[in-house]
C-alpha positions as CSV (number, residue, x, y, z in Angstrom):
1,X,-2.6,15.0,-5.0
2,X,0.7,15.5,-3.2
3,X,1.8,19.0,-3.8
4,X,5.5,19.8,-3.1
5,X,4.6,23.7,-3.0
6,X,7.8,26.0,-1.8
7,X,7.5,27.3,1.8
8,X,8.2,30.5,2.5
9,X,9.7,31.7,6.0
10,X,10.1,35.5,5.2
11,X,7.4,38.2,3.9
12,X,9.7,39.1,1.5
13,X,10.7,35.7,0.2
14,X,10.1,35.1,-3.8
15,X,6.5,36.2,-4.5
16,X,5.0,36.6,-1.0
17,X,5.0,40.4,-0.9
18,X,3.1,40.2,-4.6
19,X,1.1,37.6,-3.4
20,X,0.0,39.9,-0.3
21,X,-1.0,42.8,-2.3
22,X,-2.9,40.8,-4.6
23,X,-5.1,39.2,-1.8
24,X,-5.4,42.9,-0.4
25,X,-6.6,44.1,-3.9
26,X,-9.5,41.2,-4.0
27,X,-10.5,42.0,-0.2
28,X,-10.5,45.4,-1.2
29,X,-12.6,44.7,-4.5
30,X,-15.1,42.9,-1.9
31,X,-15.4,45.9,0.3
32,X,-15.7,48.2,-2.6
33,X,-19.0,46.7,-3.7
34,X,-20.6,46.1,-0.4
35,X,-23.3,48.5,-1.5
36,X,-23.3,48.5,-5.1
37,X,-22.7,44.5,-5.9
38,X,-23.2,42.8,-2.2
39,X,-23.3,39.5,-4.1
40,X,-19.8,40.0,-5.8
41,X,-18.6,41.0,-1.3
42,X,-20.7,37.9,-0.3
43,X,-18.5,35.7,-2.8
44,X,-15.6,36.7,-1.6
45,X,-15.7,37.0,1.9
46,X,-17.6,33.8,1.5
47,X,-14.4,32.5,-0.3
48,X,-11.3,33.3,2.5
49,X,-13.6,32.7,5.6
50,X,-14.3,29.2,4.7
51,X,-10.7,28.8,3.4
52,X,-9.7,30.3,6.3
53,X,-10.2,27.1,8.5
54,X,-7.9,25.4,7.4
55,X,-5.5,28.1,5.7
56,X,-4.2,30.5,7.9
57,X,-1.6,32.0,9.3
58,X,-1.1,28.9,11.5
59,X,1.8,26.4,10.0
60,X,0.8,23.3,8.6
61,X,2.5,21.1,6.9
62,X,0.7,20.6,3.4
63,X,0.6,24.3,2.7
64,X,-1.8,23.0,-0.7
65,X,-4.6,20.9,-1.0
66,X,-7.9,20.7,-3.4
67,X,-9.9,19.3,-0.8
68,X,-9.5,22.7,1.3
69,X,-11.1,24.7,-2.2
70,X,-14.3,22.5,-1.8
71,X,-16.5,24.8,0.2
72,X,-14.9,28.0,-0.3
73,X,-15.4,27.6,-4.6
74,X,-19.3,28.0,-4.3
75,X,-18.1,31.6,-3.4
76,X,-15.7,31.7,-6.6
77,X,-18.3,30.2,-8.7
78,X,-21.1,32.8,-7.5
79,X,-18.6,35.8,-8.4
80,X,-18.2,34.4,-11.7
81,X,-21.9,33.5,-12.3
82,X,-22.4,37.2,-11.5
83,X,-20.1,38.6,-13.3
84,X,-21.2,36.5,-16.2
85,X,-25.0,37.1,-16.3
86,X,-25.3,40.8,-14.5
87,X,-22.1,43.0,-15.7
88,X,-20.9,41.5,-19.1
89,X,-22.2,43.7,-22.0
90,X,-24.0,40.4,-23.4
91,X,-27.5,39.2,-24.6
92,X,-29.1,36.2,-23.6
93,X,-27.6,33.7,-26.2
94,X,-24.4,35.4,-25.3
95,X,-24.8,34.4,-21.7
96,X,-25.6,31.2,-22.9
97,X,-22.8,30.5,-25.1
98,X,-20.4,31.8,-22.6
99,X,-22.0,29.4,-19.8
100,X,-21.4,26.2,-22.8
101,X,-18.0,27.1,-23.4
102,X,-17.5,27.7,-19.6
103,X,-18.9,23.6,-19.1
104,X,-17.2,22.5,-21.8
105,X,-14.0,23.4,-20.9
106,X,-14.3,22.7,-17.5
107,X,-15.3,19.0,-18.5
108,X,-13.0,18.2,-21.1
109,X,-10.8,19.1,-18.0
110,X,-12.1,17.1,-16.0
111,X,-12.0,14.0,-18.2
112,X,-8.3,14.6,-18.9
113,X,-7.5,14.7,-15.4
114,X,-9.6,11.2,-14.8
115,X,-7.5,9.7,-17.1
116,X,-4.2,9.6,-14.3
117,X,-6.6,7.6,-12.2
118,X,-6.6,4.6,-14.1
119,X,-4.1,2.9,-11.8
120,X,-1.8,3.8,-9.2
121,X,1.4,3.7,-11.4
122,X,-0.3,6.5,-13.6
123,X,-1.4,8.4,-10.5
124,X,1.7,8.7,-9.1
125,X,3.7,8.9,-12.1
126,X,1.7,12.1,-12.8
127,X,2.0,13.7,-9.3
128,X,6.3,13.0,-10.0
129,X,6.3,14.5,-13.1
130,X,4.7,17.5,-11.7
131,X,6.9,17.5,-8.3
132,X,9.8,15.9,-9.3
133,X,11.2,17.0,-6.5
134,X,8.4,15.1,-4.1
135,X,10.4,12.4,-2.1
136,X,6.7,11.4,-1.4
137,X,5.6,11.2,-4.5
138,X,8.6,8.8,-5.5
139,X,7.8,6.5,-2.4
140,X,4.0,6.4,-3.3
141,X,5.0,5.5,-7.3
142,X,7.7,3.1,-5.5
143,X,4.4,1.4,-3.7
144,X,2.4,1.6,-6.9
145,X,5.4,-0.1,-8.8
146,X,5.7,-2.7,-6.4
147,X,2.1,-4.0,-6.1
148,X,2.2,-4.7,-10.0
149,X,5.1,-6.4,-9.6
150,X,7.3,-4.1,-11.2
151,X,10.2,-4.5,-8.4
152,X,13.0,-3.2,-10.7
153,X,11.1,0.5,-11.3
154,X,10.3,0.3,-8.0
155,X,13.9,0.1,-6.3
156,X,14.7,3.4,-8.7
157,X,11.5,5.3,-7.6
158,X,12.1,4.4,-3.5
159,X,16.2,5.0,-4.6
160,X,15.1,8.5,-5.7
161,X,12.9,9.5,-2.4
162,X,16.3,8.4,-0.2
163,X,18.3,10.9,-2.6
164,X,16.0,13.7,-2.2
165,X,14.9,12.9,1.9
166,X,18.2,10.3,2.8
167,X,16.3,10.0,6.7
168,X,13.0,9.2,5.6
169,X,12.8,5.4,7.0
170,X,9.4,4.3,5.4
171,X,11.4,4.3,2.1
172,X,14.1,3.0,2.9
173,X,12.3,-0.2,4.5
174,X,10.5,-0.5,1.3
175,X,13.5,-0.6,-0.8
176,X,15.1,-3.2,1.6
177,X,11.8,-5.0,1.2
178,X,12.1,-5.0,-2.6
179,X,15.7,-5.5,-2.5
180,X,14.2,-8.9,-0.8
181,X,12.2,-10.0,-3.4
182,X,14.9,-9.7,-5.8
183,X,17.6,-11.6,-4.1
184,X,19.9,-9.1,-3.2
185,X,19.5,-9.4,0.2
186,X,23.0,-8.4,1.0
187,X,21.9,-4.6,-0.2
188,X,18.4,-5.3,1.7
189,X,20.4,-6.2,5.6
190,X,22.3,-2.5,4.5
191,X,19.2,-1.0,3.9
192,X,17.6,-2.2,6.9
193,X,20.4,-1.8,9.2
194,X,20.5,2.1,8.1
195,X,17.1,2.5,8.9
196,X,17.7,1.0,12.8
197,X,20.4,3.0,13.6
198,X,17.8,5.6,13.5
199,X,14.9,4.2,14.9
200,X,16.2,1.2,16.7
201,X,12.6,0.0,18.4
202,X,10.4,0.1,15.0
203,X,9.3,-4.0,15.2
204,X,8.8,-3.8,11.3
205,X,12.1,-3.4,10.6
206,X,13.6,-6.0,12.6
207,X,11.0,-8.2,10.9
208,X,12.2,-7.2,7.3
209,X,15.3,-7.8,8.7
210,X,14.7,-10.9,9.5
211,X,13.5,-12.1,7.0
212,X,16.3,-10.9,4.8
213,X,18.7,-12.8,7.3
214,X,16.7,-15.2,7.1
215,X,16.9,-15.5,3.1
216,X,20.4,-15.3,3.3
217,X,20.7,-19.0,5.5
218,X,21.3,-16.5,8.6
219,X,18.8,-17.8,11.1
220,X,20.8,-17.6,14.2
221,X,20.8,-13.3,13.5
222,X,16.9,-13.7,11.9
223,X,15.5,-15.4,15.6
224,X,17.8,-12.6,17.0
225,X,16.0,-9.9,15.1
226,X,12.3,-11.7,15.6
227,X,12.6,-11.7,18.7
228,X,13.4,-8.1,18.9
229,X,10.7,-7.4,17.2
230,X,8.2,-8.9,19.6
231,X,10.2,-7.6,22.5
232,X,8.5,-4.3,20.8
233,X,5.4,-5.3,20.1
234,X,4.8,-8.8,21.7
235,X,1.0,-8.8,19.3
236,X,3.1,-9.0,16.4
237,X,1.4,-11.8,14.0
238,X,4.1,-11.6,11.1
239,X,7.0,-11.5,13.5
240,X,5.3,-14.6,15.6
241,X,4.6,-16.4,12.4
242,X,8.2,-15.7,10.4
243,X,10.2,-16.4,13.8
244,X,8.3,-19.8,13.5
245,X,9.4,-20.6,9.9
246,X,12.9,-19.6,11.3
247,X,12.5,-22.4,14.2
248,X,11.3,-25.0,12.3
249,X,14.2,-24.6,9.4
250,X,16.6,-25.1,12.5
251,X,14.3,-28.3,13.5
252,X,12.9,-26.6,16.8
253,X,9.5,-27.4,15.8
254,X,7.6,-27.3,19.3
255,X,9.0,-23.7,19.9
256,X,7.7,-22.8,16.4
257,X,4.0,-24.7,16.8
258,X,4.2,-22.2,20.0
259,X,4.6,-19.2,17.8
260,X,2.3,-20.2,15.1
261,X,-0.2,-20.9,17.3
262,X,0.5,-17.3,19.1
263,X,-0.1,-16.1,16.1
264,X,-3.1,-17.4,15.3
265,X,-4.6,-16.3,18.3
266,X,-4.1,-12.9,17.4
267,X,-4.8,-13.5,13.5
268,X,-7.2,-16.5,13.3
269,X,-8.3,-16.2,9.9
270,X,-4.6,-16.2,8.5
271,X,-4.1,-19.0,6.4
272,X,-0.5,-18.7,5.7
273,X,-0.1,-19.4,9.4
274,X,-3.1,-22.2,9.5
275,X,-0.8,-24.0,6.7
276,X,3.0,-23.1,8.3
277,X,1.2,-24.8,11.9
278,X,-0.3,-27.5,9.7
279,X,3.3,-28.3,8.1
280,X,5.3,-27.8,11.7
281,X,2.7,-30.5,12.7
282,X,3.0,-32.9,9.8
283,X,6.7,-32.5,10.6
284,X,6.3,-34.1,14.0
285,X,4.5,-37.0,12.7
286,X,0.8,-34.8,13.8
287,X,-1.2,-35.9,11.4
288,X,-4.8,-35.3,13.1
289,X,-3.6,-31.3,14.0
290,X,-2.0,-31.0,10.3
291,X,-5.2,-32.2,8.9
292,X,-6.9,-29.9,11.4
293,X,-5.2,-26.5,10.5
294,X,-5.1,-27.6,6.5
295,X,-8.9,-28.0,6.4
296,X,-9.4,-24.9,8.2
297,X,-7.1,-23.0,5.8
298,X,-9.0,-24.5,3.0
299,X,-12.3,-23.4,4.5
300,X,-11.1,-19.8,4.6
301,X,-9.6,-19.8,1.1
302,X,-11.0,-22.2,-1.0
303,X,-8.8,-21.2,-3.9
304,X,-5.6,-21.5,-1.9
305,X,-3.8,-24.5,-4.1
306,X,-1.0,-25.3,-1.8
307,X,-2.9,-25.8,1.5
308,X,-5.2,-28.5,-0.7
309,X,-2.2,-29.7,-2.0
310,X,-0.8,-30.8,1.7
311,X,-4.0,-31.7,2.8
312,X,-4.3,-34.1,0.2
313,X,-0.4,-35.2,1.1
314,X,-1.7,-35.2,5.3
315,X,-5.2,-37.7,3.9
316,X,-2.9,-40.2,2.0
317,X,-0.6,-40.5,4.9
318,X,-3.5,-41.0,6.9
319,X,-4.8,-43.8,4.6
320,X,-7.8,-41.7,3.6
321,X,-6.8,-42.1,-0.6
322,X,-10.1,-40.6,-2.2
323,X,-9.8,-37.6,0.3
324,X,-6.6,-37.3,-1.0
325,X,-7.1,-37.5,-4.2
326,X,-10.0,-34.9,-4.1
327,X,-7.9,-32.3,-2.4
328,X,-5.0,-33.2,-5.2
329,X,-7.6,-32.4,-7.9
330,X,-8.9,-29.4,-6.1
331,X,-5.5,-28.0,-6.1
332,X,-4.3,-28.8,-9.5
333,X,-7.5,-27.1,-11.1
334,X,-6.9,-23.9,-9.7
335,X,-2.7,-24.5,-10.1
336,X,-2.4,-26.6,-12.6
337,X,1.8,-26.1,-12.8
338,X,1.4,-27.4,-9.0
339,X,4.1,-30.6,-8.9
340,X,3.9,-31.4,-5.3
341,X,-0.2,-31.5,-6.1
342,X,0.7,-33.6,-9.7
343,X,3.2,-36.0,-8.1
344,X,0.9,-36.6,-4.8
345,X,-1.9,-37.7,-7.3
346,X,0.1,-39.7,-9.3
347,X,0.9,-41.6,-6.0
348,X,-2.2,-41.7,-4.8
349,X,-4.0,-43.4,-8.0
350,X,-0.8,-45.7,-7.4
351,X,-1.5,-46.8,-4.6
352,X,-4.8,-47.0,-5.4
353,X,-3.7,-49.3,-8.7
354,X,-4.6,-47.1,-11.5
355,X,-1.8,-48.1,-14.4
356,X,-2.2,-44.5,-16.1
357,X,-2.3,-41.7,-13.8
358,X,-4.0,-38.4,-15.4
359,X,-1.0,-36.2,-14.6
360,X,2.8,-37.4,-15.2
């Protein structure tokens, strides 16, 4: 999948001289029996032309690749056929027999090779266990790791990719990321800041940053970092919306309706950013635009608990009970451990008059 074969910058380096003689000995074979066996010179020729437009003696940086065998097997295969059927000393059945054992073995392959596939974890795991010394294999099992919330595994795997390529910044954003998620954030700003010294203008990781600073009660730095970010790359939804939740934690909530709403406009389906804009609002005492944004997260994501949580908070406060009460129920059914949703309903039947409240 992700091959870490050994380049070679010398004819005479390792195995390339061997390697050369036995691709002249093949091409040689297919001259050989241009007249006698055309098929077996058809094959093969058939086999290095094909292969050779994408495998030449032009550099490239994947020297190995399956997907570049597709075409030129059918030549491969029709050798083999041949040499099965036309030149083996065999009758019929043998021919058969031969062909079964030929399937058979090629499928049982097959099915043992589907079986790394199940997941990305095994996928990867598979390619690093085979290329262990693949910083890209160990950043793609990192990924893998992460998504099924294996954070731990995946701070060793991303640790491993920096030890065998210490420049490459995609992995070391990723473990600052993960680092994140697991409250170290003081290792996560060292990651990060690492990664900027070497690529100071990438607006992802003054994001990440960011957000770490921003996790660590730094939100002077984390605006600082934002900003830089869309400075960048001013169509940045994630650095609009998280330099919002940085403004509004400091009590500038205009300046951060400004950014959520900037980043709505460029991602108008997003509806973490239609419920941050609903909450900025509900903040300044908004309660028709809070409503406005909560609904319209709640259309886009129907199971999306929280939003029908504070929409059912932004209906009471309104005076709209039942409304309230419906979102409150809506939210607790799909998140039942929800306490803002339990304790809003509770309220609600109370001020409603209901002397036994479903949810305590």
């Amino acid at each position: 999948l992700d091959y870490m074969y050994p380049l070679k910058t010398g004819f005479f380096d390792g195995y390339t001289p061997l390697a050369f003689l036995i691709l002249l000995l093949i091409v040689g074979i297919g001259i050989w029996n241009i007249k006698k066996r055309p098929i077996i010179t058809f094959g093969i020729f058939w086999f290095f032309i094909t292969l050779s437009i994408e495998s030449s003696i032009f550099p490239i940086k994947d020297v190995l690749f399956e997907h570049r065998l597709y075409l030129p097997m059918f030549g491969f295969a029709l050798v083999i056929a041949y040499v099965i059927f036309c030149l083996l000393p065999f009758k019929r059945i043998g021919h058969v027999v031969v062909s079964i054992l030929i399937v058979a073995s090629l499928g049982t392959a097959t099915y043992l090779r589907n079986m790394i596939y199940q997941d990305g974890v095994t996928l990867w795991s598979d390619v690093v266990a085979k290329s262990p010394e693949n910083f890209r294999a160990h950043y793609n099992l990192g990924n893998a790791l992460r998504a099924n919330g294996r954070q731990k595994e995946a701070i060793k795997s991303y640790s491993m990719s920096l030890i065998l390529r210490p420049d490459y910044i995609r992995a070391r954003d990723n473990l600052g990321v993960v680092l994140t998620e697991v409250g170290r954030v003081d290792d996560a700003i060292k990651n990060f800041s690492d990664a900027l010294k070497k690529r100071p203008n990438d607006p992802l990781l003054h994001c990440n940053l960011g957000l770490a600073l921003m996790r660590k009660g730094d939100f002077q730095e984390a605006v600082g970092h934002f900003s830089e970010a869309l400075r960048i790359k001013p169509d940045y939804p994630e650095a609009h919306s998280n330099l919002g939740i940085t403004l509004a934690q400091q009590g500038k909530l205009t300046d951060a309706i400004l950014h959520f709403s900037e980043a709505l406009r460029i991602e108008p389906d997003n509806v973490k950013i239609h419920s941050n804009l609903g909450q900025a609002f509900m903040l300044q005492g908004n309660l028709p635009e809070a409503a406005q944004h909560y609904s319209e997260a709640v259309r886009i994501k129907p199971e999306y608990a929280e939003a029908h949580s504070k929409m059912g908070v932004v209906l009471v406060r309104q005076g709209d009970l039942d409304g309230g009460i419906e979102h409150f129920m809506k939210a607790l059914k799909i998140k039942p451990g929800l306490a803002e949703a339990r304790q809003g309903l509770n309220r609600a039947l109370g001020f409603k008059g209901s002397k036994n409240p479903p949810y305590r």
